[in-house]
Every structure is written in C-alpha cells, then in structure tokens.
C-alpha positions as CSV (number, residue, x, y, z in Angstrom):
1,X,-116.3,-63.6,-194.5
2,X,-114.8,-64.9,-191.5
3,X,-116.5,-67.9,-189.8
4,X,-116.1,-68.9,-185.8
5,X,-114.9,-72.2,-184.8
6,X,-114.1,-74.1,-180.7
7,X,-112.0,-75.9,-178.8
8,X,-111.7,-76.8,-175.7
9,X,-108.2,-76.1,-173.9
10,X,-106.3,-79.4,-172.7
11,X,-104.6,-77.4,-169.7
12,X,-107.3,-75.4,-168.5
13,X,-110.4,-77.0,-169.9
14,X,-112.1,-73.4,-170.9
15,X,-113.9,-73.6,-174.2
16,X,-112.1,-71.0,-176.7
17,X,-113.5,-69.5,-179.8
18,X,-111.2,-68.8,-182.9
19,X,-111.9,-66.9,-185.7
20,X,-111.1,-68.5,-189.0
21,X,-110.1,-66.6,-192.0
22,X,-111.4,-68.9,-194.9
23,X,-109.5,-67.0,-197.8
24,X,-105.9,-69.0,-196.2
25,X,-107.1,-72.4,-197.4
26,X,-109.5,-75.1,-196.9
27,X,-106.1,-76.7,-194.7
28,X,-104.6,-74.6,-192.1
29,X,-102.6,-74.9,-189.3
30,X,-101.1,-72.8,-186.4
31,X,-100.0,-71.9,-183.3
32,X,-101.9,-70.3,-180.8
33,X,-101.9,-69.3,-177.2
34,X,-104.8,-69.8,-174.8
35,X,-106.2,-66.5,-173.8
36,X,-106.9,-67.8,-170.5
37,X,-104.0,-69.9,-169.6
38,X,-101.7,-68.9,-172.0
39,X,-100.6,-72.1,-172.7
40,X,-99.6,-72.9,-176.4
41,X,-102.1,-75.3,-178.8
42,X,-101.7,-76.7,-182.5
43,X,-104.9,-75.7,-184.2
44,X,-105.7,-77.8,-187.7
45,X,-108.5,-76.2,-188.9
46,X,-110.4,-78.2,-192.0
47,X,-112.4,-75.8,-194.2
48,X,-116.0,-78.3,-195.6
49,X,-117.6,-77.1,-198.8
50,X,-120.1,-75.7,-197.1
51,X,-118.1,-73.7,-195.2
52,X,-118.5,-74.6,-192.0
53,X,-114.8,-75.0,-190.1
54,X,-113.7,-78.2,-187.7
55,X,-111.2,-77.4,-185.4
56,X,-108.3,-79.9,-183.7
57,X,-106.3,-79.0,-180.9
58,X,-102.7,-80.6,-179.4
59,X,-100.8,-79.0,-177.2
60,X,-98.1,-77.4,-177.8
C-alpha cells in the first residue's frame, strides 16, 4: 500500500504531493526534482506506526 505525503517547495512555494512506498523503510531519504520548477529537494520521509508518513524538505 502506498501512502501520500506534502511539501511545500522552497523555490517556487507550490505544494507537492509524493508518493511514499512504505515497504523501503520506516527512514528514507532522497532526491527529488520539483515537478513545477524543477528545482532539486532532499526528502526525509519518517514512516509512524501507524503508518501515516511526515515529510522534510531542503533544498538541494
């Protein structure tokens, strides 16, 4: 089951949704590029018990 998760983009300041694939790990991190700017971000995502997902975004 995949679960949905936001941030909001530093450059551009449009709110993006990521999909999160929960069998990777309860700590995951990566690199992604805004669809709308297409500027790069950092995502930490943090899997809770519950399986809801909190998101963290740095720029690149």
């Amino acid at each position: 089951m995949l679960i949905e998760a936001d941030y909001v983009c530093d450059s551009c300041g449009e709110e993006i949704v990521v999909t999160v694939d929960p069998s990777e790990g309860d700590g995951q991190e990566y690199v992604e590029d805004c669809p709308v700017c297409c500027r790069p971000h950092v995502l930490r995502v943090r899997l809770a018990a519950d399986g809801t997902a909190t998101l963290e975004s740095t720029p690149e």
